[in-house]
C-alpha positions as CSV (number, residue, x, y, z in Angstrom):
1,X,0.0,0.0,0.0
2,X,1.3,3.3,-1.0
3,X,2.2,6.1,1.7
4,X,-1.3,7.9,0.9
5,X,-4.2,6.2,-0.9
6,X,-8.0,7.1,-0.3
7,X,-7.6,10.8,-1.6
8,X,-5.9,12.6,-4.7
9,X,-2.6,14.9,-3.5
10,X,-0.5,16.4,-5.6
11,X,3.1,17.5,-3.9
12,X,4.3,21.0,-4.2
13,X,7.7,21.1,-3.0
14,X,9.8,17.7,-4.6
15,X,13.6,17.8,-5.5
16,X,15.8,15.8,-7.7
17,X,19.5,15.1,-5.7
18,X,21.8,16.5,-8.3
19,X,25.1,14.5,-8.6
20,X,28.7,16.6,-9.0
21,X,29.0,17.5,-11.9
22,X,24.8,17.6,-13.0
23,X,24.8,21.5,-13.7
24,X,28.1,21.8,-15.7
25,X,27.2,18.3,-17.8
26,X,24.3,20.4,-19.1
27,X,25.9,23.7,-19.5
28,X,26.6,25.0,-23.2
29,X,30.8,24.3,-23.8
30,X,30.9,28.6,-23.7
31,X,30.9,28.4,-19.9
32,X,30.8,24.4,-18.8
33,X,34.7,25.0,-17.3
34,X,33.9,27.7,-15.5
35,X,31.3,25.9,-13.5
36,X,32.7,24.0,-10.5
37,X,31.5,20.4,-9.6
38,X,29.6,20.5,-6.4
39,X,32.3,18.9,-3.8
40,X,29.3,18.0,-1.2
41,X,32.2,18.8,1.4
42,X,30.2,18.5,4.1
43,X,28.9,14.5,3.4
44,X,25.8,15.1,5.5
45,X,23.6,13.9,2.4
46,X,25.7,10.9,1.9
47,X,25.5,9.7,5.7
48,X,22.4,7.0,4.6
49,X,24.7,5.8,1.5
50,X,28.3,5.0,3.7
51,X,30.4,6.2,5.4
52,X,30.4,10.1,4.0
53,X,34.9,10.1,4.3
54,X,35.1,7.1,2.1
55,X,32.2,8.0,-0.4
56,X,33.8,11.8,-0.4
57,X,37.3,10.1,-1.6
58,X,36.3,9.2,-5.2
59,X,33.0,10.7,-5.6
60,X,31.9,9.2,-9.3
61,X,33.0,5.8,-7.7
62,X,30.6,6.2,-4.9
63,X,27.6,7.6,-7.5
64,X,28.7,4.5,-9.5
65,X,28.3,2.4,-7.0
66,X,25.2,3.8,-5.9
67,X,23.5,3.5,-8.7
68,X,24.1,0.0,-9.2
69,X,22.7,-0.7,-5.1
70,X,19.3,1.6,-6.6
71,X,19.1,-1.0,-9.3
72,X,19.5,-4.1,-7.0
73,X,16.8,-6.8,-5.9
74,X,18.1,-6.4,-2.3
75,X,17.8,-2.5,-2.6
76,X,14.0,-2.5,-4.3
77,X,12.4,-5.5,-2.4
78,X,12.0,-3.2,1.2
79,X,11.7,0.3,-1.1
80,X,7.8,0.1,-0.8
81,X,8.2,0.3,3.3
82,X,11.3,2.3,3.3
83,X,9.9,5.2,0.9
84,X,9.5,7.7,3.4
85,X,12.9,6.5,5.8
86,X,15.3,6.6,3.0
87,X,16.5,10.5,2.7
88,X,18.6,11.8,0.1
89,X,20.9,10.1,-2.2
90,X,19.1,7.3,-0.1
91,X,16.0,7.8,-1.4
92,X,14.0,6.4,-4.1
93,X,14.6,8.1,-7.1
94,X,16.4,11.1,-5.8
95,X,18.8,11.2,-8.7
96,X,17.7,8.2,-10.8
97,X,15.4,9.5,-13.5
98,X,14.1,6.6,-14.0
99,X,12.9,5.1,-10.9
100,X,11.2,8.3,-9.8
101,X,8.0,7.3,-11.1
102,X,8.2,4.3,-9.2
103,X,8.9,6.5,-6.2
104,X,5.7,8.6,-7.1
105,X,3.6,5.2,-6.7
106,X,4.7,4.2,-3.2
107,X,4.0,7.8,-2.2
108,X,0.9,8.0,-3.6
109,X,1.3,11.2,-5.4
110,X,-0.4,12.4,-8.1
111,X,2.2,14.6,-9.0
112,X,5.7,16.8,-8.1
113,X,6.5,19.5,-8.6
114,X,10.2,19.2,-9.0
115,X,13.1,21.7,-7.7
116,X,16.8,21.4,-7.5
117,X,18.6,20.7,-4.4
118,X,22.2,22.1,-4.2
119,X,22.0,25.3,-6.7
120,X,19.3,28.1,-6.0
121,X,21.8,30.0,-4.0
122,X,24.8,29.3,-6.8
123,X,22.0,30.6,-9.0
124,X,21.3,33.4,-7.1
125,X,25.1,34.4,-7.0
126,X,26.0,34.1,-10.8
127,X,22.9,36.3,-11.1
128,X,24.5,38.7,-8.8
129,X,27.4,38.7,-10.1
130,X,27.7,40.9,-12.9
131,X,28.8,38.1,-15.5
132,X,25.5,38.0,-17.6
133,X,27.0,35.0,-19.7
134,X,27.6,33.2,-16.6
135,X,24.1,33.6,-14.7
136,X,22.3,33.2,-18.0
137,X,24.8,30.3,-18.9
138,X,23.9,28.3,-15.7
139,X,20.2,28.9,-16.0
140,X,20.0,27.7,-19.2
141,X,22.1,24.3,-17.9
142,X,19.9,23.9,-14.7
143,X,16.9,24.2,-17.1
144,X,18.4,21.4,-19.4
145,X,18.9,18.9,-16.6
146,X,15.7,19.6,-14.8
147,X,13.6,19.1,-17.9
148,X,16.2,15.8,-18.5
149,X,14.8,14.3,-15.3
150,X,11.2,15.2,-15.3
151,X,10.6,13.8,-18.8
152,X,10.7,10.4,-17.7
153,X,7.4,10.8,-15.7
154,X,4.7,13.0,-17.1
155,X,3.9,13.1,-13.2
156,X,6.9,15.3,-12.6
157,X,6.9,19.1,-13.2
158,X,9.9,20.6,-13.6
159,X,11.0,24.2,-12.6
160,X,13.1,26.1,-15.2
161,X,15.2,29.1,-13.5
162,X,14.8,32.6,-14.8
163,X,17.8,35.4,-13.9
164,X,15.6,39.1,-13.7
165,X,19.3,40.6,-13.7
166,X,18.8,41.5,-17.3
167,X,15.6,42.7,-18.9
168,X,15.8,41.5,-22.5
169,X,17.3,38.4,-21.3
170,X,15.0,37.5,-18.9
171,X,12.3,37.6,-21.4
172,X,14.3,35.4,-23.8
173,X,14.8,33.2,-20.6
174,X,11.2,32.9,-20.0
175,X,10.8,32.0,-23.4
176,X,13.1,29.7,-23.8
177,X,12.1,27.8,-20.9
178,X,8.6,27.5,-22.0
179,X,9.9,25.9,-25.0
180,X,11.8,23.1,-23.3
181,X,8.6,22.6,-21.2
182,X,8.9,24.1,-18.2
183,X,5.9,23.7,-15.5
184,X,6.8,26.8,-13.7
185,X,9.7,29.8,-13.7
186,X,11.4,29.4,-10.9
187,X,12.7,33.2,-10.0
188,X,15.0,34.5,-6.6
189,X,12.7,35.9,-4.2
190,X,15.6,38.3,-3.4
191,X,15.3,41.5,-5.3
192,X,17.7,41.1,-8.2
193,X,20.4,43.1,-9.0
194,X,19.6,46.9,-9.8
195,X,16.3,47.0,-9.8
196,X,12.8,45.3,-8.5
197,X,10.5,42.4,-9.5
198,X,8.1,44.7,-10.1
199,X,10.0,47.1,-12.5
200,X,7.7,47.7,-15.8
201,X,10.5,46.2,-17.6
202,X,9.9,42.7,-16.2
203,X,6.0,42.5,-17.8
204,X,6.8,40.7,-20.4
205,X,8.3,37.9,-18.1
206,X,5.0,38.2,-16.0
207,X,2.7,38.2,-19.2
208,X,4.2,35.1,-20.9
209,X,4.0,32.8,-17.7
210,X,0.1,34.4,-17.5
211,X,0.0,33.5,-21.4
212,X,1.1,30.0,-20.8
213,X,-0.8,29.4,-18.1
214,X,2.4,28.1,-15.4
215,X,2.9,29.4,-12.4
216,X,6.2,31.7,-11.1
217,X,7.3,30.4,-8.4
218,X,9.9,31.2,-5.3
219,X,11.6,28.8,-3.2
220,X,13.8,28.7,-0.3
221,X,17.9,29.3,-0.5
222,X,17.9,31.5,-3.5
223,X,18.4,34.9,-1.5
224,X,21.8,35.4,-0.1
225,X,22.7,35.2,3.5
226,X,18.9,35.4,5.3
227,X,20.2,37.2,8.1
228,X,23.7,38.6,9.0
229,X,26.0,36.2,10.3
230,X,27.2,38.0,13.5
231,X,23.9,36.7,15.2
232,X,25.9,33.3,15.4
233,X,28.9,35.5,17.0
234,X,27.5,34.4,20.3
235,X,30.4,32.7,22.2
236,X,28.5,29.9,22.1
237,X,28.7,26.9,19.4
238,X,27.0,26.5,16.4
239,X,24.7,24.1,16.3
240,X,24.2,21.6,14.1
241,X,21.1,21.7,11.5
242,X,18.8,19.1,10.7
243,X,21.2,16.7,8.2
244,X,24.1,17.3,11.6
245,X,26.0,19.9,10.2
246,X,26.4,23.6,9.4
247,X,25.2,24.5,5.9
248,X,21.6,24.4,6.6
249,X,18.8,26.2,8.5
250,X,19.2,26.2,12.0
251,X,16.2,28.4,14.5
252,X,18.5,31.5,14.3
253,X,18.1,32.1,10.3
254,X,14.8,30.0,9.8
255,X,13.5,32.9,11.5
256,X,14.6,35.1,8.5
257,X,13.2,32.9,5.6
258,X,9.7,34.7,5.3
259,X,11.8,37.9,5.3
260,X,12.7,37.8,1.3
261,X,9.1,36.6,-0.5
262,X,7.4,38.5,2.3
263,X,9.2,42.2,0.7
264,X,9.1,40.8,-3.1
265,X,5.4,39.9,-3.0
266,X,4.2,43.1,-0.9
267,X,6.5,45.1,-3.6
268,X,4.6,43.5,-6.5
269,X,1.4,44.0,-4.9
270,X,1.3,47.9,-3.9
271,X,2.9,48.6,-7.7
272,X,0.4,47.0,-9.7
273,X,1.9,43.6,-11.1
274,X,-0.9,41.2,-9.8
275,X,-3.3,44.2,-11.0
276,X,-1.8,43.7,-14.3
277,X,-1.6,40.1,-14.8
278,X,-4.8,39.0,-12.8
279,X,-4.6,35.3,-14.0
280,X,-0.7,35.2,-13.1
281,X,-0.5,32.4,-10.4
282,X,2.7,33.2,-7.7
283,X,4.0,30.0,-5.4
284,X,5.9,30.7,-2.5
285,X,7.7,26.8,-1.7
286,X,9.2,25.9,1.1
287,X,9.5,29.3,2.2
288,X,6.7,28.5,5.5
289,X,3.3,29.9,5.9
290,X,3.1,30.9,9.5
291,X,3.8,34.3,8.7
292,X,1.1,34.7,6.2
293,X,-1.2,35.8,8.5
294,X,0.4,38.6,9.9
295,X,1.7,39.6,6.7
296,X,-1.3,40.3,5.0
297,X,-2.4,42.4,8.2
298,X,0.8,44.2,7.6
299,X,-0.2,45.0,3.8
300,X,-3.8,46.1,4.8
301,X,-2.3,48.3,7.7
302,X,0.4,49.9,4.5
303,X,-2.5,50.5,2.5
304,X,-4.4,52.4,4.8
305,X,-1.8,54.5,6.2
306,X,-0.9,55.4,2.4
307,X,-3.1,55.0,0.5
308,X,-4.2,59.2,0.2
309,X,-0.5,59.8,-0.7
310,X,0.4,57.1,-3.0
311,X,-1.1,57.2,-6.3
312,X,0.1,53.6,-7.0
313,X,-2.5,52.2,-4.2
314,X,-5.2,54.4,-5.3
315,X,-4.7,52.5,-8.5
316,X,-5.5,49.4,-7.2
317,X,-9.1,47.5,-7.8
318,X,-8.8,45.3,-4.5
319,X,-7.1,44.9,-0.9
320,X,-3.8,43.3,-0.7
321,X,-5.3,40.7,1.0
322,X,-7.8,39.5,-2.1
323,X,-4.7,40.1,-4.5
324,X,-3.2,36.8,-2.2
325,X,-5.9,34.9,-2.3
326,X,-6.9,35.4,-5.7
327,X,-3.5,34.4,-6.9
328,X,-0.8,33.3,-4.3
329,X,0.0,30.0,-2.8
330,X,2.0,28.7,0.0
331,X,3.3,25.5,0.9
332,X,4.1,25.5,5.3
333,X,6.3,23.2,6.9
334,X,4.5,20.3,8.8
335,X,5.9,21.9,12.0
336,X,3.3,24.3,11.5
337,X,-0.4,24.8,12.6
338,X,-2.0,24.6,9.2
339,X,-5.5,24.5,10.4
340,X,-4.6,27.7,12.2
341,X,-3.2,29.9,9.0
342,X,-6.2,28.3,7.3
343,X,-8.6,30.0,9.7
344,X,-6.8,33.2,9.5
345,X,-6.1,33.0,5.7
346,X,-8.6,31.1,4.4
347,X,-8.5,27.7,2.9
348,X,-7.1,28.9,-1.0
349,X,-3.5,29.7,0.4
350,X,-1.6,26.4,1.3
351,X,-0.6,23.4,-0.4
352,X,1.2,20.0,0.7
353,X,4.1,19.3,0.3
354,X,6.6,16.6,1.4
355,X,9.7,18.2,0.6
356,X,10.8,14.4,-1.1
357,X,13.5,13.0,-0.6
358,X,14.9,15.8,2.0
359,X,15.3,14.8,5.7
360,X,13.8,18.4,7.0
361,X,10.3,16.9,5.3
362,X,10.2,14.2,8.2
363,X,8.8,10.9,7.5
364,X,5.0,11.2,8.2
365,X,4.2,14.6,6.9
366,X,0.6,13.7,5.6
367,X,0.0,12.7,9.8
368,X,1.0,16.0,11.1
369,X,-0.4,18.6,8.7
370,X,-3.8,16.3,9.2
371,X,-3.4,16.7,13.2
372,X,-3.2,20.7,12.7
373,X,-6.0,20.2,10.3
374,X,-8.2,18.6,13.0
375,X,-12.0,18.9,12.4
376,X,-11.5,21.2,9.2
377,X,-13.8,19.7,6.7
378,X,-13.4,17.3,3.8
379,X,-13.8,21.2,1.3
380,X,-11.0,22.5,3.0
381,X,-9.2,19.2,3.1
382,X,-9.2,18.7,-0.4
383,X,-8.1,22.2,-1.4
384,X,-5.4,21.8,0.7
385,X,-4.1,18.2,-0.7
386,X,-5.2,19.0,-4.6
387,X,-7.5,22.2,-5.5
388,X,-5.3,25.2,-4.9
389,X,-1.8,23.1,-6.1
390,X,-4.3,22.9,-9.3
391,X,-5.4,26.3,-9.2
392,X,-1.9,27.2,-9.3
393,X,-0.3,24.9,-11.5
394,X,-3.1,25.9,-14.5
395,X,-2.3,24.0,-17.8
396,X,0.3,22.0,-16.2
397,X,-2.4,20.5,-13.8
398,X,-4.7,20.2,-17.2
399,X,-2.3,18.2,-18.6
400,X,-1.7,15.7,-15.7
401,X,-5.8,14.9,-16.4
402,X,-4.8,13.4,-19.9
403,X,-1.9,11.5,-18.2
């Protein structure tokens, strides 16, 4: 019996474990050397694989190897009770293109939505660095390889990457990406370099997501440092994160992580780009939803307080608030009271998500988000697991009824 059976749920926040040298086996030959294998120095996603020293010694011997223990009778005879233990590189089609769809059964998903794991912030930083050949180089590799993997299952929607740090090229990105068959732009919910996401300049990026339908979407570790890194200046140890070492989220910076979409969206909200693009659908993944709440409170108290002197809000047809829940989604961490941000949100904001194969999505997700739900109805329950990732997904979720 799969993980979930009795309901439809499609999963907003799925990753593919890209191996070392993924991103530069995809990039054009005009910037592939200047693209550094990942070293995954730190081993912490290799600790259910081996023993992380001896994997980290010859990496494409342990990748070799791996792959040939994903392929084995021993390793897929226990997968079907295992699927929601085995993290990672561990995990079930976390880098195997192939077996993902298999991985999609035992869940009991109707669908993923697919992100990387290892390269939002490099991303970010090629973005920000001033070398347009680069930052538009990488995209256009990350795009490649995402598209690579999700093609084996129609189930899987991929994420295609789209640098705002140039205005013509963003457009072509956006393009470009919807030719390969992209399910979504994924963009940095940091402000890019030199100007906003809601500059005039980015429309056309805007328009030809609305056009086609998809969804832009933001996700966690694509804005810099969240907060500065004196807070940790403490005379006290760092503590570990949740895969035991240092490169992750501890409490300290998770508490920054709503900081970034939280400025982006309110930005495109007061200057008119959800006014503009009405059917444009905006996901904010693995980014939390607790915050929601007191963010949109924050928006309504703006708009009053500014509204006489800002011609830009008088411009506006509706409340801040309606402008979320006509067109923004939100997947929040199982640690959180859903049921609660529901009842202070409303049930079109949030969407599952298991976060699969990454250890911070725990092993029972489906349990706790239904304990915070607790006596919500079967409506609310079922825009939660299916309705609004629909809503938001548009023609990609059309397509997935023809599958």
């Amino acid at each position: 019996m799969p993980y979930v059976s009795g309901r439809v749920v499609h999963d907003a926040d799925a990753h593919i474990m890209e191996t070392p040298t993924w991103l530069r086996d995809h990039a054009d030959p005009s910037v592939r050397d200047r693209i550094q294998p990942l070293t995954l120095a730190s081993g912490n996603e290799l600790r259910q694989t081996g023993d992380p020293e001896e994997q980290l010694r010859d990496l494409e011997a342990a990748f070799e190897r791996l792959r040939r223990k994903h392929a084995s009778e021993a390793y897929r005879e226990v997968e079907a009770e295992e699927i929601m233990a085995r993290k990672n590189f561990a995990a079930t089609g976390a880098f195997v293109a192939e077996d993902r769809g298999r991985a999609l059964d035992l869940l009991g998903f109707s669908s993923q939505l697919v992100f990387n794991t290892f390269h939002n912030r490099r991303l970010r930083d090629w973005e920000h660095s001033g070398d347009l050949d680069l930052a538009y180089g990488a995209a256009r590799a990350h795009n490649r390889g995402m598209i690579e993997f999700c093609v084996a299952d129609p189930r899987l929607l991929a994420t295609c990457y789209v640098p705002l740090a140039d205005f013509e090229r963003a457009a072509a990105m956006a393009d470009e990406a919807l030719a390969m068959g992209a399910a979504a732009l994924l963009v940095a919910s940091g402000c890019p370099p030199g100007h906003s996401h809601s500059h005039l300049a980015l429309d056309p990026v805007w328009a030809r997501a609305e056009e086609a339908r998809i969804p832009v979407v933001f996700h966690v570790g694509g804005t810099g440092d969240l907060i500065d890194f004196d807070y940790f200046r403490n005379g006290l140890p760092i503590p570990a994160d949740f895969h035991g070492g240092e490169e992750n989220f501890r409490s300290v910076d998770y508490m920054g992580i709503p900081g970034p979409p939280a400025q982006t969206l309110a930005t495109m909200i007061f200057d008119g780009v959800l006014e503009r693009f009405p059917t444009l659908r905006i996901g904010v993944i693995e980014q939390g939803a607790i915050w929601v709440p007191s963010w949109t409170r924050q928006m309504e108290a703006a708009f009053e307080a500014f509204a006489r002197h800002e011609e830009r809000l008088r411009s506006l047809s509706m409340r801040p608030t309606e402008y979320v829940q006509r067109q923004v989604r939100f997947t929040p961490y199982p640690t959180e009271d859903v049921g609660w941000i529901i009842e202070q949100s409303g049930p079109d904001v949030c969407m599952f998500s298991s976060d699969y194969p990454h250890v911070e999505g725990g092993r029972r997700p489906v349990e706790r988000f239904e304990a915070s739900l607790g006596d919500c109805d079967e409506t609310v329950r079922d825009r939660f697991y299916r309705d609004n990732f629909v809503d938001l997904m548009g023609a990609s979720a059309a397509a997935l009824t023809r599958v």
